[in-house]
N, CA, C and O atoms as CSV, one atom per row, in Angstrom:
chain,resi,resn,atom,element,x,y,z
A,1,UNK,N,N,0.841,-1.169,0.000
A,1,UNK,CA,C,0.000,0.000,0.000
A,1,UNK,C,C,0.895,1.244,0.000
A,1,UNK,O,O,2.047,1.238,0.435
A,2,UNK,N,N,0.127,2.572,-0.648
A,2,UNK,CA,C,1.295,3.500,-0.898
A,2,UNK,C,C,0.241,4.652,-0.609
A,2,UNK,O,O,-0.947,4.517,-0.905
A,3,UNK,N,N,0.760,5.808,-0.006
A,3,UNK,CA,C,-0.081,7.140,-0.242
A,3,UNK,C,C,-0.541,7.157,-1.197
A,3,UNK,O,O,-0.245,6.417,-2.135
A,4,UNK,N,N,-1.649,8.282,-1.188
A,4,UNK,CA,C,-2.158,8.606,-2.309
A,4,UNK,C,C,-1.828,9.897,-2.615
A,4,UNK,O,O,-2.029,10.875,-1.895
A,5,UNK,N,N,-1.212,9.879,-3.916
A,5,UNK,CA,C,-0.579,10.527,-4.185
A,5,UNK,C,C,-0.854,12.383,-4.106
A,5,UNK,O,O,-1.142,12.773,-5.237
A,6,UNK,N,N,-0.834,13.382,-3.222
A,6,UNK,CA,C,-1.196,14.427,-3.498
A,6,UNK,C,C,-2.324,14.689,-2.559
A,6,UNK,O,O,-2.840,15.806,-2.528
A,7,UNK,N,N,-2.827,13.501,-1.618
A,7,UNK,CA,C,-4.218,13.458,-0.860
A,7,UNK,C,C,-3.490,13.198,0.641
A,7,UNK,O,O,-2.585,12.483,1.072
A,8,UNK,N,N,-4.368,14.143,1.146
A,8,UNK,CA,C,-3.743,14.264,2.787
A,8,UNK,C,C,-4.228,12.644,3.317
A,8,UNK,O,O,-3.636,12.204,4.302
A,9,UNK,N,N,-5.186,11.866,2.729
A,9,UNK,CA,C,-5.681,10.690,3.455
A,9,UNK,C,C,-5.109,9.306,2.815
A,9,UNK,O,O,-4.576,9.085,1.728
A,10,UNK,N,N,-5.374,8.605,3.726
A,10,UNK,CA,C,-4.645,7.091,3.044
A,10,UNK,C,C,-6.070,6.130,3.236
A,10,UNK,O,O,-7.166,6.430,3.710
A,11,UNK,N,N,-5.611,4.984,2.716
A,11,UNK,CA,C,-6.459,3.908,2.502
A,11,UNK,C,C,-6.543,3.452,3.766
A,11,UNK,O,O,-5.629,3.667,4.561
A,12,UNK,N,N,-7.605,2.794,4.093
A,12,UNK,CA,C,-7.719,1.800,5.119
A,12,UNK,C,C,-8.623,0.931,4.857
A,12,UNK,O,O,-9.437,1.162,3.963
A,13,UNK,N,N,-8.670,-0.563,5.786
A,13,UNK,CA,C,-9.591,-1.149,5.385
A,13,UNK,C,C,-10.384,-1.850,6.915
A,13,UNK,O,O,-10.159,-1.505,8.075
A,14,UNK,N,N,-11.264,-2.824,6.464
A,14,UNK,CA,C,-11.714,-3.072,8.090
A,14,UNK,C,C,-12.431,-4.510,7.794
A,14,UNK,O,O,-13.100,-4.606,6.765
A,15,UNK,N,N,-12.320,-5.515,8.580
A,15,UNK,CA,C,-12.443,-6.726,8.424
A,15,UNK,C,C,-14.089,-6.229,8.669
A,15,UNK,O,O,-14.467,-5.185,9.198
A,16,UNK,N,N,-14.863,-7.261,8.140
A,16,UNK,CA,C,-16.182,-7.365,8.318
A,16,UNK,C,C,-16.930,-6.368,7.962
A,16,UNK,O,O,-18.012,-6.135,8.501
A,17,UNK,N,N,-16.343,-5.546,6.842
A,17,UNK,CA,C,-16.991,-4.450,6.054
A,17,UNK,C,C,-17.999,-4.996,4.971
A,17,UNK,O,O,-17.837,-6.021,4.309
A,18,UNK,N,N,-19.227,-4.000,4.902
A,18,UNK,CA,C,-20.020,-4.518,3.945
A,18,UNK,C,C,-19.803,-4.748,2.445
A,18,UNK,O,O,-18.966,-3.953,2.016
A,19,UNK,N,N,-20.291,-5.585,1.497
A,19,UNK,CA,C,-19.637,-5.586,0.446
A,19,UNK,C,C,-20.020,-4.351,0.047
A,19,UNK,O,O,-19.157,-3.479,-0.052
A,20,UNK,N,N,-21.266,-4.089,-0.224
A,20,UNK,CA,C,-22.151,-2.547,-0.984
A,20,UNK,C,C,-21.607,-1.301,-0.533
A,20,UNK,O,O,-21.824,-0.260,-1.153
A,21,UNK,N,N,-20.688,-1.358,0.846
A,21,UNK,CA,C,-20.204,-0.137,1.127
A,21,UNK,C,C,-18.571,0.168,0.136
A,21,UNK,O,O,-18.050,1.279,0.030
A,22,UNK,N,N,-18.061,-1.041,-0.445
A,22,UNK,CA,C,-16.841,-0.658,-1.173
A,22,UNK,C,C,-17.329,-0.331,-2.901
A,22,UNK,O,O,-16.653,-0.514,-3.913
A,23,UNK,N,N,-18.110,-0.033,-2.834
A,23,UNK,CA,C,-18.659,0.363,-4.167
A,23,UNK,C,C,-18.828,1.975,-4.256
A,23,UNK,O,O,-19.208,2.528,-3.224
A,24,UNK,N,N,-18.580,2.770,-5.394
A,24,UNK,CA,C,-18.296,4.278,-5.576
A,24,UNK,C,C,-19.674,4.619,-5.036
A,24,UNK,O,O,-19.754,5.657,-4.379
A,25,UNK,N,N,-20.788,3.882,-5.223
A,25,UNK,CA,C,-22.192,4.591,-4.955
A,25,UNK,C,C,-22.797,3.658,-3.713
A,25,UNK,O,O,-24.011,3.476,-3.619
A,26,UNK,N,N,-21.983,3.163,-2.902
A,26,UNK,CA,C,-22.399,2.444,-1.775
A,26,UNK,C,C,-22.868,3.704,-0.808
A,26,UNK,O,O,-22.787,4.918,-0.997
A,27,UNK,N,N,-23.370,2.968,0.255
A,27,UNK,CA,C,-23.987,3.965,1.287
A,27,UNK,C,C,-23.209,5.067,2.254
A,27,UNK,O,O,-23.579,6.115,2.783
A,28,UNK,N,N,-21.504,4.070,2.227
A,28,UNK,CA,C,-20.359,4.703,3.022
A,28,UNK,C,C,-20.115,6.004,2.064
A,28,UNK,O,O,-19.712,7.102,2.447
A,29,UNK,N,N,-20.401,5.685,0.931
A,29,UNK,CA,C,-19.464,6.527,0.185
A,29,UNK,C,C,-20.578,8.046,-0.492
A,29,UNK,O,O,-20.256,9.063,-1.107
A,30,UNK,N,N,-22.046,7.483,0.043
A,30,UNK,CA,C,-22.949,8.599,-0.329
A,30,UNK,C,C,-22.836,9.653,1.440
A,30,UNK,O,O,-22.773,10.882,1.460
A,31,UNK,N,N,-22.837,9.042,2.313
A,31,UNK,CA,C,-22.306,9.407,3.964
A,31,UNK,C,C,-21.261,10.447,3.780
A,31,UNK,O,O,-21.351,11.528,4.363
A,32,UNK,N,N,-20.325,10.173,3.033
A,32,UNK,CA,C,-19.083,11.267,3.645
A,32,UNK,C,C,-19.091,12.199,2.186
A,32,UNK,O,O,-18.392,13.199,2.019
A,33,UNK,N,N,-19.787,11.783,1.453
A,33,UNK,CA,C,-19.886,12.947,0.054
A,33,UNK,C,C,-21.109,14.071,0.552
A,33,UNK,O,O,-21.172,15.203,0.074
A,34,UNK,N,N,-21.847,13.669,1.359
A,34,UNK,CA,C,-23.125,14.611,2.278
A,34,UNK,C,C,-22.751,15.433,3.053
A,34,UNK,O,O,-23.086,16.614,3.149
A,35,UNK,N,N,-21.766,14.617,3.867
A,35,UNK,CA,C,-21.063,15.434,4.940
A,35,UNK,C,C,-20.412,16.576,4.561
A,35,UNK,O,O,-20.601,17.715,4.988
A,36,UNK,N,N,-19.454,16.116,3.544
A,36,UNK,CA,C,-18.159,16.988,2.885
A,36,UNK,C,C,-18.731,18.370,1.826
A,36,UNK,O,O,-18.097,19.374,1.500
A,37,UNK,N,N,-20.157,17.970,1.460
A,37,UNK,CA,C,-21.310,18.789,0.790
A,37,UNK,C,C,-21.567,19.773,1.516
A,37,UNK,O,O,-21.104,20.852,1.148
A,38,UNK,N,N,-22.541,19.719,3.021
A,38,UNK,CA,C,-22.434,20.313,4.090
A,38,UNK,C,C,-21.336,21.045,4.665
A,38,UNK,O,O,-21.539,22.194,5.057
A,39,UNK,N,N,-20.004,20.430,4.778
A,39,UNK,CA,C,-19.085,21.304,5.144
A,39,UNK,C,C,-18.707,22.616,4.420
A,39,UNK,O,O,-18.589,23.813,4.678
A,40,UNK,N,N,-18.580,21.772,3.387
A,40,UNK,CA,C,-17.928,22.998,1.894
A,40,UNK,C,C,-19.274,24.119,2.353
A,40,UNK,O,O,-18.825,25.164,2.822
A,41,UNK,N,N,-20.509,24.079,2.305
A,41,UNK,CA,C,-21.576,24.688,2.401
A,41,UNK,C,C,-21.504,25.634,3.281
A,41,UNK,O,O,-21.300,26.808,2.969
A,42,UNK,N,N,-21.682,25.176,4.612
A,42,UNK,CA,C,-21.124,25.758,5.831
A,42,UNK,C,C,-19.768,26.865,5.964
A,42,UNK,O,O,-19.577,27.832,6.701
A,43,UNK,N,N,-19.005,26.272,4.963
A,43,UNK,CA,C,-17.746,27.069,5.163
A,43,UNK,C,C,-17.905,28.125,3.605
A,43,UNK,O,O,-17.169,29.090,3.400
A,44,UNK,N,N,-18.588,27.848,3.013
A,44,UNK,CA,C,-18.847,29.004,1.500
A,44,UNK,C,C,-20.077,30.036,2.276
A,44,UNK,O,O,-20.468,30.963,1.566
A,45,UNK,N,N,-20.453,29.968,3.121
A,45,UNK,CA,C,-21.561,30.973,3.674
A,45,UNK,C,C,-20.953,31.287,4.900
A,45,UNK,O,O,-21.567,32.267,5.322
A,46,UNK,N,N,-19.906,30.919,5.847
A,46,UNK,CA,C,-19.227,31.693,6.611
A,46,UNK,C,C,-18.221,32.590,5.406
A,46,UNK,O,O,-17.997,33.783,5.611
A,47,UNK,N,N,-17.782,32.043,4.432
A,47,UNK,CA,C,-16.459,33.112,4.287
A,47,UNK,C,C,-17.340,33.765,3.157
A,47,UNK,O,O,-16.607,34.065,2.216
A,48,UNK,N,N,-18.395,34.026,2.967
A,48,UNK,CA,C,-18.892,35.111,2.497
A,48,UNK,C,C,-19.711,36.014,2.879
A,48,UNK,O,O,-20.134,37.068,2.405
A,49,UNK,N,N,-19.936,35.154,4.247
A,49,UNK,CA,C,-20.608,36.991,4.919
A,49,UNK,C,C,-19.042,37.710,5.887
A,49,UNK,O,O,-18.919,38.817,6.411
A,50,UNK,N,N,-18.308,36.853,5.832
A,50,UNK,CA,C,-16.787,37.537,6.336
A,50,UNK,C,C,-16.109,37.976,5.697
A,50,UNK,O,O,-15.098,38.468,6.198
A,51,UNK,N,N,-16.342,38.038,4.002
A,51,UNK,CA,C,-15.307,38.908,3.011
A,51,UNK,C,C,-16.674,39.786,2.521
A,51,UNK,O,O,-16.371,40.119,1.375
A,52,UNK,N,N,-17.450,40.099,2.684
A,52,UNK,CA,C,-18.521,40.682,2.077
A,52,UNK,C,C,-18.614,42.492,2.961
A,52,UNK,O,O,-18.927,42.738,4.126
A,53,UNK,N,N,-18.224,43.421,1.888
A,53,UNK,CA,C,-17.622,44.819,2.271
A,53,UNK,C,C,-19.068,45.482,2.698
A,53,UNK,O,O,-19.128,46.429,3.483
A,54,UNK,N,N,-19.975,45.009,2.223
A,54,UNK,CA,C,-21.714,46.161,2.152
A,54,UNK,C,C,-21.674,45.653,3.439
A,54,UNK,O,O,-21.535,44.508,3.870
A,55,UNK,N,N,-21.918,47.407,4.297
A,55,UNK,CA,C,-22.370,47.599,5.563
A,55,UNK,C,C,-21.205,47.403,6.146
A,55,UNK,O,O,-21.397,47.870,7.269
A,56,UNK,N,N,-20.362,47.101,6.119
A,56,UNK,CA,C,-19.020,47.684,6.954
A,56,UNK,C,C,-18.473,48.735,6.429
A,56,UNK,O,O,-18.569,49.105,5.259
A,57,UNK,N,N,-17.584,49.490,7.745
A,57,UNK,CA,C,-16.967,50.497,8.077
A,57,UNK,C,C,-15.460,50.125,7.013
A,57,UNK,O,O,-14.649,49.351,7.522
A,58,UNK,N,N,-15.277,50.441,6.203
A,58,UNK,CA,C,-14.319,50.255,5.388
A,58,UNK,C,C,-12.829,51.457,5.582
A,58,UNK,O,O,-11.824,51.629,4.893
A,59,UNK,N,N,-13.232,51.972,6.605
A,59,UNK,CA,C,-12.512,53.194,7.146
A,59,UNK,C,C,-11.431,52.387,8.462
A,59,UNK,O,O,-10.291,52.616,8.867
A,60,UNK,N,N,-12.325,51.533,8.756
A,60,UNK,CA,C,-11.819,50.915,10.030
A,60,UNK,C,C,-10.697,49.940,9.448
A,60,UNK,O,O,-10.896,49.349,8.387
A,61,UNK,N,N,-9.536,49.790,10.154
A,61,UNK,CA,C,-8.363,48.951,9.909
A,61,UNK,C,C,-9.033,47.552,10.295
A,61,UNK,O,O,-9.068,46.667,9.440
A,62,UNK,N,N,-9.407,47.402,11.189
A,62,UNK,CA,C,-10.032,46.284,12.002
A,62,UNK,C,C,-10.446,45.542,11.118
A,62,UNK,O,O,-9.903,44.529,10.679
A,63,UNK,N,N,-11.714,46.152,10.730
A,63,UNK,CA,C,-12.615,45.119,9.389
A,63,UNK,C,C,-11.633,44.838,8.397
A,63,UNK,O,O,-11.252,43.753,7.957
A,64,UNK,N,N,-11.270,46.065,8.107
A,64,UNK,CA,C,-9.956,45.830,6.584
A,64,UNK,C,C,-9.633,44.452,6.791
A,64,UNK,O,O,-10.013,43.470,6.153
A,65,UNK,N,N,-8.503,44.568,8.269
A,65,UNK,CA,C,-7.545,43.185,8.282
A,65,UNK,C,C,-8.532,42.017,8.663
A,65,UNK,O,O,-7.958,40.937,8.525
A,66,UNK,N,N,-10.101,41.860,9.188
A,66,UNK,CA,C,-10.514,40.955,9.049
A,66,UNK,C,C,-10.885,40.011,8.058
A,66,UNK,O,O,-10.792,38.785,8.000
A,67,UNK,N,N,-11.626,41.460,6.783
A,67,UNK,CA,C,-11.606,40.560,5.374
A,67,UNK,C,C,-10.399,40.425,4.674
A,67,UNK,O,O,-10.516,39.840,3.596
A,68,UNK,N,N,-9.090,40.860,5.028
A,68,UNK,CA,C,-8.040,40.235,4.764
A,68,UNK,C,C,-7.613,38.913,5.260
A,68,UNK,O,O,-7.327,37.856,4.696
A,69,UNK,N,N,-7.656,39.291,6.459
A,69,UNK,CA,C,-7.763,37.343,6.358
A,69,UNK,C,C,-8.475,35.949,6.677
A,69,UNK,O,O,-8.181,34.859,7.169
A,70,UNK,N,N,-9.624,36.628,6.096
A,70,UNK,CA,C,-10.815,35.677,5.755
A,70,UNK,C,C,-10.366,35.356,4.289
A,70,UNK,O,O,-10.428,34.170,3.964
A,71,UNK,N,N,-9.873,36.364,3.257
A,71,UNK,CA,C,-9.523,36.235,2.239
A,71,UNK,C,C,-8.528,34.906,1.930
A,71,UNK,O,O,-8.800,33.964,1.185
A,72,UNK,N,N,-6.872,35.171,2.992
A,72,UNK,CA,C,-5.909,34.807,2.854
A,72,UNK,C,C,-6.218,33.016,3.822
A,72,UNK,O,O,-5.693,31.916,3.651
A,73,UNK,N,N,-6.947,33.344,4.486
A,73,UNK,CA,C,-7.499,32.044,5.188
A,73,UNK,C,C,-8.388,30.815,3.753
A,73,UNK,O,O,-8.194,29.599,3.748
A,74,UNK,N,N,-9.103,31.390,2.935
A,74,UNK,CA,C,-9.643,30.522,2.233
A,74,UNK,C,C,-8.370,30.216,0.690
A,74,UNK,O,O,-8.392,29.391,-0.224
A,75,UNK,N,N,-7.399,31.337,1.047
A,75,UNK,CA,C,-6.562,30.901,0.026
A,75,UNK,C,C,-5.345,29.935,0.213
A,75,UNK,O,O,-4.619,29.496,-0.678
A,76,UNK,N,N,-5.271,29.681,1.643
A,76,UNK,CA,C,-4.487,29.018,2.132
A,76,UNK,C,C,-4.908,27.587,1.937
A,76,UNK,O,O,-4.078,26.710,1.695
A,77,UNK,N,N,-6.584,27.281,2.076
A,77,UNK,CA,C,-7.082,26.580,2.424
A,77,UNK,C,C,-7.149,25.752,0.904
A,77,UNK,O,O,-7.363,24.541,0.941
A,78,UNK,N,N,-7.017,26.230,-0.028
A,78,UNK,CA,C,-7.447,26.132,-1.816
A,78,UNK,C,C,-7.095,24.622,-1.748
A,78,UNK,O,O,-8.007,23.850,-2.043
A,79,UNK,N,N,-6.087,24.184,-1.456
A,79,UNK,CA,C,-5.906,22.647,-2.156
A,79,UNK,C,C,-6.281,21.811,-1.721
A,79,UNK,O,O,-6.066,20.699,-2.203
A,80,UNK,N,N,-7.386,22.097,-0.038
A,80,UNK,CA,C,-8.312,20.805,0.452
A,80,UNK,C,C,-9.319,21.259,-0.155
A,80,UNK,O,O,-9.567,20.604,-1.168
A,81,UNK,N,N,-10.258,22.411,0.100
A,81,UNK,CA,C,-11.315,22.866,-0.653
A,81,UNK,C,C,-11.388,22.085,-2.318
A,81,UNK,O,O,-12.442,21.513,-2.598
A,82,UNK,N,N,-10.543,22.093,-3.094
A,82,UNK,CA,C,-10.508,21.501,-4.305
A,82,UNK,C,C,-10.482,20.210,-4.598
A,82,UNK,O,O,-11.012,19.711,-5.591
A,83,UNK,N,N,-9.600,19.370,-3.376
A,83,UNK,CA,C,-10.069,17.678,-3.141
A,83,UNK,C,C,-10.680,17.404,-2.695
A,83,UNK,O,O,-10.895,16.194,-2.618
């Protein structure tokens, strides 16, 4: 067994696993594509009411450097967001 190549996660396996769950459209694999749906979701509607300028004080340094790095936070973040 070898990393995968470029992916923060590795394989695992587990004795007494269902057969239907090692299948691309098994139930395990509709579970963590829901989840990971939800997250991305969750985290695309936090970092857009946190980079979003209407109704803030754009005078204020404060806000500035907050949507700065709400900005630099989701750009950091780019190469899990994309896997």
């Amino acid at each position: 067994m070898v990393p995968i190549r470029g992916s923060p996660y590795s394989a695992s396996f587990k004795v007494g696993g269902k057969p239907a769950d090692n299948t691309m459209i098994g139930s395990a694999m509709q579970k963590v594509i829901q989840k990971e749906l939800e997250r991305l979701q969750t985290n695309l509607t936090d970092n857009k009411k946190a980079i979003a300028t209407k109704d803030k004080d754009l005078k204020d340094v404060k806000v500035l450097l907050g949507v700065k790095s709400s900005v630099e936070a989701t750009q950091n973040k780019t190469d899990v967001i994309t896997l």
